[in-house]
C-alpha positions as CSV (number, residue, x, y, z in Angstrom):
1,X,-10.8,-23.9,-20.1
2,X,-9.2,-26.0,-17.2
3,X,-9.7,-25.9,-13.7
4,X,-6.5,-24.5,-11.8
5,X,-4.3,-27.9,-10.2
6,X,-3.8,-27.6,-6.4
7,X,-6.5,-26.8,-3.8
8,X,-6.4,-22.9,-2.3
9,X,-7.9,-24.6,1.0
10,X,-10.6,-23.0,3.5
11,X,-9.4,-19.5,5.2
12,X,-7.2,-19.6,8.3
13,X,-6.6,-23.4,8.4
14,X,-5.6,-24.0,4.9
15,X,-3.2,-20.8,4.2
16,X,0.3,-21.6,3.0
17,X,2.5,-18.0,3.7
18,X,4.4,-19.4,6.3
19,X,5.5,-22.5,4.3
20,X,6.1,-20.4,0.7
21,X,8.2,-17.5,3.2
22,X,10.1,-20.4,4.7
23,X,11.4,-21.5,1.3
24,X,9.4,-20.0,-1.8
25,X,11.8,-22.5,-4.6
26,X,11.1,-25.6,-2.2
27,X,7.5,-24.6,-1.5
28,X,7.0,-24.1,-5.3
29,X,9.2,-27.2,-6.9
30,X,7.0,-29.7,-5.1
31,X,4.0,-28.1,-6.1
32,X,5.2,-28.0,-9.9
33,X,6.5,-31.5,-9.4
34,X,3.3,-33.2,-7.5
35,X,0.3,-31.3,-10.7
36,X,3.1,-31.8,-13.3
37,X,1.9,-28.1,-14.0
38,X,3.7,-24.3,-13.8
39,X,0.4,-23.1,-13.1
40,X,-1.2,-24.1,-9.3
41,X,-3.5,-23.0,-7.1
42,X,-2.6,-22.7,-2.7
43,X,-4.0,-20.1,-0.4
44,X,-1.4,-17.0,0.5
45,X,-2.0,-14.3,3.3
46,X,-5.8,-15.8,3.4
47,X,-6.6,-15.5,0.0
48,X,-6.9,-18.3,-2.9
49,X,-3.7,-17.4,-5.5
50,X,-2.6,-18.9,-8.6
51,X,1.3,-19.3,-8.9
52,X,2.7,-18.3,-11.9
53,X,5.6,-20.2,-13.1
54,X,5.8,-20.2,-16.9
55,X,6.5,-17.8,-19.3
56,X,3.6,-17.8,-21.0
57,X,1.6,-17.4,-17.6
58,X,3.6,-14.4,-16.9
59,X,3.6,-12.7,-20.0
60,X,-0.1,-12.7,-19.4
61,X,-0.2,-12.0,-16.1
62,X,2.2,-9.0,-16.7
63,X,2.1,-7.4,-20.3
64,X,-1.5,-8.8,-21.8
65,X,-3.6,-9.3,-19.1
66,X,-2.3,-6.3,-17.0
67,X,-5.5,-4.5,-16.9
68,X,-7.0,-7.7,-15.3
69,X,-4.3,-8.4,-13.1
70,X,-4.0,-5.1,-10.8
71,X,-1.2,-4.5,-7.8
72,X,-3.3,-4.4,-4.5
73,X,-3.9,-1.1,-2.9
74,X,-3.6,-2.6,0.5
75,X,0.2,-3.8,-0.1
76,X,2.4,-3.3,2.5
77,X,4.6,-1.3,0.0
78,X,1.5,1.0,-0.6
79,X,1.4,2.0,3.1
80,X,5.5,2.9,3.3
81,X,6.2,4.0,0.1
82,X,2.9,5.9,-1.1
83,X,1.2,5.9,-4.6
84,X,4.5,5.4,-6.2
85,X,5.2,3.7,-10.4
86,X,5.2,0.4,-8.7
87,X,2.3,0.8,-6.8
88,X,-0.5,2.2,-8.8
89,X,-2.1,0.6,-11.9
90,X,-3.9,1.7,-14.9
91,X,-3.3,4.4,-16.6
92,X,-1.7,6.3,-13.6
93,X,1.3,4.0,-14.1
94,X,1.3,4.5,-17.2
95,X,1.7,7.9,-17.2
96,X,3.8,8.1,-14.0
97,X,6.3,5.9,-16.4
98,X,6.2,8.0,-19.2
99,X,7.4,10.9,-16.5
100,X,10.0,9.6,-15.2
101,X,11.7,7.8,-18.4
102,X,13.4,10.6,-19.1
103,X,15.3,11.4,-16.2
104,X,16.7,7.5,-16.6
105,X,17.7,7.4,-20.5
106,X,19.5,10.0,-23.0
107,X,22.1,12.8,-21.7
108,X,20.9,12.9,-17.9
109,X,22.1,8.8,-18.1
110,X,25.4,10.4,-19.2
111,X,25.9,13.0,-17.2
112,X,26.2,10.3,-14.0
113,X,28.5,8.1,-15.9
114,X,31.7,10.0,-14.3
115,X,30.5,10.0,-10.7
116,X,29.3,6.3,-11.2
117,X,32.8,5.4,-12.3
118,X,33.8,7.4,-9.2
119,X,31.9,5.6,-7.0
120,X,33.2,2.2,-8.3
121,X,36.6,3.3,-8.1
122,X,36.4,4.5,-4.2
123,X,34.8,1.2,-2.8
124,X,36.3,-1.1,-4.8
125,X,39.9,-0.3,-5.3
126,X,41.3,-1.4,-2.2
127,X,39.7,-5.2,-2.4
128,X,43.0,-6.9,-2.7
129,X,44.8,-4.7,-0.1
130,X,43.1,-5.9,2.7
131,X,45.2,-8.8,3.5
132,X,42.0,-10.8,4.2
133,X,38.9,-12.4,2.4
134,X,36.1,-10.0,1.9
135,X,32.4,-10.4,2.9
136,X,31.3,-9.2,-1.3
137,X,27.5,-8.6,-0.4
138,X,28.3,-5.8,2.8
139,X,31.6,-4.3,0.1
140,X,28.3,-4.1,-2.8
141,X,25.8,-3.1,-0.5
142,X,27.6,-0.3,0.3
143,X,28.4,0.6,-3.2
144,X,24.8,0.8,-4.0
145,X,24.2,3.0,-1.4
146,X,26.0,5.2,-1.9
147,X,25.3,5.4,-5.7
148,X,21.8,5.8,-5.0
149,X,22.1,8.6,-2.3
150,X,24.6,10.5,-4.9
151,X,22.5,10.0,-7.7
152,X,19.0,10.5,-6.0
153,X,19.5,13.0,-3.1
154,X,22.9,14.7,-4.3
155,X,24.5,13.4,-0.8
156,X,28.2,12.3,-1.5
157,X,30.0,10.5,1.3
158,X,33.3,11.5,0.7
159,X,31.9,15.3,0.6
160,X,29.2,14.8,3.5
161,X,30.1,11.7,5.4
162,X,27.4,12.4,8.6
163,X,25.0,13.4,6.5
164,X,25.2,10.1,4.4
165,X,25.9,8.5,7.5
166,X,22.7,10.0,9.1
167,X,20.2,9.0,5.9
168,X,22.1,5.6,5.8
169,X,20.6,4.8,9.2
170,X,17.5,5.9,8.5
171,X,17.0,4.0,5.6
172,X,18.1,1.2,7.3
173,X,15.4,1.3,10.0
174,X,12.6,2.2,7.6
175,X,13.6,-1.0,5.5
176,X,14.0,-3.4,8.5
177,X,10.1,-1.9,9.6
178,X,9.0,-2.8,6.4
179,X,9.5,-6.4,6.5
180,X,8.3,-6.5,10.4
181,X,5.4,-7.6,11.6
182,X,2.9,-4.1,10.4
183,X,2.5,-3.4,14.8
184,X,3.3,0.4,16.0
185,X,3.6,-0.4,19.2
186,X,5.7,2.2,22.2
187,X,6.4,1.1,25.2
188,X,9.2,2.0,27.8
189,X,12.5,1.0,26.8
190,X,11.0,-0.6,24.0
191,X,9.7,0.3,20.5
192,X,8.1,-1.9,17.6
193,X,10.1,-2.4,14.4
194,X,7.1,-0.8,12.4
195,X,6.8,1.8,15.0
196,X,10.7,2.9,14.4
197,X,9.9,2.6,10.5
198,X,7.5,5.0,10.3
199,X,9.6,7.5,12.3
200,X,12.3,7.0,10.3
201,X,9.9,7.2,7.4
202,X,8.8,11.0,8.4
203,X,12.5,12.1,9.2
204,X,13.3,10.7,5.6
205,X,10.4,12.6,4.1
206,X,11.5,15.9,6.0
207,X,14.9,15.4,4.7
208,X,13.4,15.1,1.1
209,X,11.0,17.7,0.9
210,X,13.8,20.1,2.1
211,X,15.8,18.8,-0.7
212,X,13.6,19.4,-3.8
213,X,12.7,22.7,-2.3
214,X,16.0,24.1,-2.2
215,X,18.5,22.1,-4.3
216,X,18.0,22.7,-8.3
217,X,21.1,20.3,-9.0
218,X,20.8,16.9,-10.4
219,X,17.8,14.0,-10.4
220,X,16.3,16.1,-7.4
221,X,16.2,19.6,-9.3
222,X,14.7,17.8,-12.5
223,X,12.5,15.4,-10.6
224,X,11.0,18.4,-9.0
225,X,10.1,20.0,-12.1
226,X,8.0,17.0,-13.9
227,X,4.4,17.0,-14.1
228,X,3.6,14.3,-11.5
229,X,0.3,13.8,-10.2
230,X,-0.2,15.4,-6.7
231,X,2.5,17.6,-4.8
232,X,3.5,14.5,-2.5
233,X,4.3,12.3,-5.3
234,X,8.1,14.0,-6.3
235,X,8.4,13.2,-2.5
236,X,7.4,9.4,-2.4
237,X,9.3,8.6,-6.0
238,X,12.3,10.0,-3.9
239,X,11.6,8.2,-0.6
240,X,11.3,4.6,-3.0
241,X,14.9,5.4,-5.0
242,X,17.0,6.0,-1.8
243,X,15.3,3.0,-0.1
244,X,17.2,0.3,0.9
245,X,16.0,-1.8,-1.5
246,X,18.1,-0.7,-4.3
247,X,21.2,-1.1,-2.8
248,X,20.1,-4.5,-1.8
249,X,19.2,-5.4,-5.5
250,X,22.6,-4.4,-6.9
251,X,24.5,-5.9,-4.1
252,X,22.3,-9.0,-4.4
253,X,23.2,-9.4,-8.7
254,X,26.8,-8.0,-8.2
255,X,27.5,-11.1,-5.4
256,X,25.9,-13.3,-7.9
257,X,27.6,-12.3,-10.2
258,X,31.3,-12.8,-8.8
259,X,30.3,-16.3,-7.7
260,X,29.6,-17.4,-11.2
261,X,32.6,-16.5,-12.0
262,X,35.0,-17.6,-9.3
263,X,36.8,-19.9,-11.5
264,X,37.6,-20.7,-15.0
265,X,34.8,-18.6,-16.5
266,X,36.0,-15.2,-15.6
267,X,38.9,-15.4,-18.4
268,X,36.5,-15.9,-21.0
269,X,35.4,-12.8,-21.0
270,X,37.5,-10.2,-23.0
271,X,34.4,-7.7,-24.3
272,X,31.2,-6.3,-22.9
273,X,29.6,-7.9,-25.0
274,X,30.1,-11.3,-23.7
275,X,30.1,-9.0,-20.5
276,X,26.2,-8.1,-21.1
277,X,25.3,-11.5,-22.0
278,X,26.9,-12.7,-18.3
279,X,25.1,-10.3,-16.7
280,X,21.7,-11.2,-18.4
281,X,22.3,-15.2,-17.3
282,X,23.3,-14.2,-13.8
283,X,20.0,-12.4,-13.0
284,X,18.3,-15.2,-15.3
285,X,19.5,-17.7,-12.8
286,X,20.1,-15.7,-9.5
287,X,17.0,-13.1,-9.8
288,X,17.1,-10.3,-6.5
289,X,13.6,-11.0,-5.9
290,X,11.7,-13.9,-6.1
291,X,8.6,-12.3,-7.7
292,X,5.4,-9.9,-7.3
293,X,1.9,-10.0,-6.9
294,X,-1.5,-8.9,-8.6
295,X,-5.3,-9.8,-8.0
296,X,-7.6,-10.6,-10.6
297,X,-10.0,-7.8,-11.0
298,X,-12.7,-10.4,-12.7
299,X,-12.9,-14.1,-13.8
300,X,-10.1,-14.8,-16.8
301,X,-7.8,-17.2,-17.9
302,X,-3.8,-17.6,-17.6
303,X,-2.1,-20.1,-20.2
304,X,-6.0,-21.9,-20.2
305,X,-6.7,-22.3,-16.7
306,X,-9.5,-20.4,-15.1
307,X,-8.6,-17.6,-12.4
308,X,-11.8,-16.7,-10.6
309,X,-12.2,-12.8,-9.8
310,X,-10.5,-11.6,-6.7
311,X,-8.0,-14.6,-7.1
312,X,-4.5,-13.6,-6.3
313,X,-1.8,-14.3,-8.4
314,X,2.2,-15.0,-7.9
315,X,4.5,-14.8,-10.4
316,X,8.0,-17.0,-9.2
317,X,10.6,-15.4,-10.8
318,X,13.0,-18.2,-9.8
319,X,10.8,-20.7,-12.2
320,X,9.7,-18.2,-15.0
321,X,13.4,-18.1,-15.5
322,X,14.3,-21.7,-15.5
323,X,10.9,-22.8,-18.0
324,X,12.2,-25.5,-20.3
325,X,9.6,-24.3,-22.5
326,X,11.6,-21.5,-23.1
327,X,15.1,-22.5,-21.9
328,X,17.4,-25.4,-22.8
329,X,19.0,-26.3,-19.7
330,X,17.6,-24.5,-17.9
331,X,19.8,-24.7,-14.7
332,X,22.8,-24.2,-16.6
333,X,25.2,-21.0,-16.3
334,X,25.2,-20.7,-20.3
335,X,25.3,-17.3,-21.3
336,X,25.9,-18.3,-25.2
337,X,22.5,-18.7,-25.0
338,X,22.0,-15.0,-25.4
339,X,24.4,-14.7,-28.1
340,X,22.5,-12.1,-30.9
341,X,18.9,-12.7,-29.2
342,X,17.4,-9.6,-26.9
343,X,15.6,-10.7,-23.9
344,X,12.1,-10.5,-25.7
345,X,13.4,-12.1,-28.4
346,X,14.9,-15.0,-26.0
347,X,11.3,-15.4,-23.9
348,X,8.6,-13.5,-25.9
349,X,8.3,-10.9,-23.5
350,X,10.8,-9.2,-20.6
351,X,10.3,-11.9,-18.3
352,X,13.5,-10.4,-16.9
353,X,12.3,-7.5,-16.2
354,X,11.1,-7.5,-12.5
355,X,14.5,-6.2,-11.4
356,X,17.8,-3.3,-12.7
357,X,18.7,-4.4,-15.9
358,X,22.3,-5.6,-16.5
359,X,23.0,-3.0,-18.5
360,X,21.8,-0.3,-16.2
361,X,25.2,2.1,-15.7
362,X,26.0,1.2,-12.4
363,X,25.7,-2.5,-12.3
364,X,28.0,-2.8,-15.8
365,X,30.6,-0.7,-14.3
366,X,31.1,-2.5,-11.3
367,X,31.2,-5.6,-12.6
368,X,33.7,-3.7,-15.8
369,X,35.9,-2.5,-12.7
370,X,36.0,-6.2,-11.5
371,X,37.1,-7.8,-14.5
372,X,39.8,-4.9,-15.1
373,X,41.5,-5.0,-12.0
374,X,41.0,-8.1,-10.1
375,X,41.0,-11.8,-10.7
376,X,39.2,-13.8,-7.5
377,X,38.5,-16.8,-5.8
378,X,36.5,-18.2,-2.7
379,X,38.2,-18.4,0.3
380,X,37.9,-20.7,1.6
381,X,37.1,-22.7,-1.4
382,X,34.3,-24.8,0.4
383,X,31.2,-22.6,1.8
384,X,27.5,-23.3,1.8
385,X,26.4,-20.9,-1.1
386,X,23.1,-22.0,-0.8
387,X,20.3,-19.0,-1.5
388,X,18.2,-17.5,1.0
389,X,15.0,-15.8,-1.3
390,X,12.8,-13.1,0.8
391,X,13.0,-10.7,1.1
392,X,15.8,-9.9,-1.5
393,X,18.0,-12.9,-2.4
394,X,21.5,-13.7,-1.7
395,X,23.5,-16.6,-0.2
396,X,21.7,-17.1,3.1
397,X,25.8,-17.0,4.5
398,X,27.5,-14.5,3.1
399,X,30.5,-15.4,0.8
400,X,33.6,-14.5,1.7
401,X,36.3,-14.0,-1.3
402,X,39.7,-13.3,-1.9
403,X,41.2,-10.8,-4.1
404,X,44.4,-10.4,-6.5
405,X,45.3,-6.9,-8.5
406,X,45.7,-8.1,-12.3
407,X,49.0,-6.4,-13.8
408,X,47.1,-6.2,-17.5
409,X,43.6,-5.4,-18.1
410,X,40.7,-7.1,-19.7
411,X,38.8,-4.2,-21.2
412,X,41.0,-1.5,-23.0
């Protein structure tokens, strides 16, 4: 066994968060580049943590070492979102998973596919009749917004637009809390970020609990019904799924994804098929977030190096993507490459799996609606797309595209 590369420094003087927040890829490409390794050692928020930046070192740190490498019970996400599927560990998760599984898969998929397709239709039809280039992330932000407040809380803008309006807002606030400084602080004329999250947070969980008490209809009526472990936890699944991080996610791969394919690309693709294997490249490349976190529960070993006990450890989605190990050209928009291989059977494991799969319903259908109606273009054709990567990625200034209504359709 080798020693980690890098030096995790002395605490205080020698931590690295504000560097790796400031630019995670730069922070982490001259790291990779200066220990000719994937694997390196820096000190993040005070404590010594191995980056992860291989396949093989995620596949460990994820799927075969995952009863080593635990989710910290002191995460920020923890305290605002409660013991949730992506907070616990162990068997809890486990069996949390195996709760929920069913209300995403099977006939209660199908049952959303129309108002999905509804959705798409309603925020996305008028693109071209604008007259002007459109700002794509705020046009798919709200898309997945409203998808997951229809889907998850049974609140339909077009059939309760305050309402929506209302929960909008306070999702807003609870998200822009939760990547503030963790302060509640109250003063006149003035409140804290955090402060105004966590009041957000207890109107949002008011609104819930009134829901699953009193409407039997949909995700809410059948989420209410599963055996979860304590009577908060139907509450805090439901507080997670109508966050604004979802909508963010979607908005983040659907931007992505028309970029890639403002230009000579976009004809190519005349089946979902194809369609699928696009999607799987764009969130290969373009991943909404840059990665997660775990601590080492005792000393161990990722792809040979030692990891100490209490270690934390980073997996970079951004580079676990892009391992030449795994991936020829590996900054290359080539989605041939996934041409009759799954994604396990592409990178031994789901190392795309830290964010909505491209074939989740409402991702494929927007992008479907796209290709069926519109052809586009940037405008104007130069702009800085360069990526901004925390909290969620997108381009740090936001695209702005134009539009044209196709008389024949791609897909029949």
């Amino acid at each position: 066994m080798s020693k980690l590369p890098g030096n995790a420094g002395v605490s205080l003087l020698g931590d690295k968060s504000l560097d790796f927040y400031r630019d995670p890829v730069i922070f982490c490409q001259q790291r990779i580049d200066k220990h000719r390794s994937r694997l390196f050692q820096e000190r993040l928020l005070n404590r010594p943590t191995v980056f992860v930046c291989s396949v093989e070192g995620m596949r460990e740190l994820l799927c075969e070492k995952s009863n080593i490498f635990l989710k910290d019970p002191t995460d920020l996400m923890t305290n605002m979102y409660g013991d949730t599927v992506v907070t616990t560990n162990g068997e809890e998760a486990c069996l949390l998973r195996l709760s929920l599984n069913n209300l995403f898969s099977g006939t209660r998929l199908e049952s959303s596919a129309d108002y999905i397709s509804s959705v798409c239709e309603r925020c996305l039809k008028d693109l071209s009749l604008r007259g002007q280039p459109q700002c794509v992330y705020s046009v798919f932000k709200r898309l997945g917004t409203e998808l997951v407040l229809g889907l998850f809380l049974n609140v339909r803008a077009e059939e309760q637009p305050e309402v929506f309006q209302e929960i909008m807002q306070l999702c807003t606030e609870h998200w822009h809390g939760l990547i503030s400084a963790p302060v509640r602080v109250k003063v006149p004329l003035w409140t804290s970020g955090f402060a105004k999250a966590l009041d957000a947070r207890s109107k949002l969980m008011d609104i819930i609990k009134d829901k699953l008490e009193n409407d039997t209809r949909g995700f809410v009526g059948s989420l209410g019904s599963l055996p979860l472990p304590n009577s908060s936890s139907a509450a805090q699944h439901l507080l997670l799924f109508i966050s604004a991080l979802i909508p963010k996610a979607l908005a983040s791969l659907l931007t992505s994804f028309t970029l890639a394919l403002a230009g000579p690309e976009q004809v190519s693709i005349h089946n979902p098929d194809h369609l699928h294997r696009v999607l799987l490249e764009v969130q290969r490349l373009w991943p909404p977030f840059i990665g997660g976190r775990r601590i080492a529960e005792k000393d161990c070993t990722l792809a040979g190096l030692c990891v100490p006990k209490d270690y934390g450890a980073v997996y970079v989605s951004y580079f676990v993507h892009r391992d030449p190990e795994v991936f020829q050209q590996p900054d290359s928009f080539l989605p041939e490459r996934w041409s009759g291989r799954s994604v396990n059977e592409q990178t031994g494991s789901c190392c795309l799996g830290n964010c909505p799969l491209p074939t989740d319903p409402p991702v494929f259908e927007a992008c479907r609606y796209l290709l069926k109606n519109y052809d586009w273009c940037l405008d104007p054709t130069s702009q800085d797309l360069g990526y901004k990567w925390l909290p969620v990625s997108r381009p740090a200034n936001p695209p702005s595209v134009s539009f044209a209504r196709l008389d024949q359709t791609m897909f029949s």
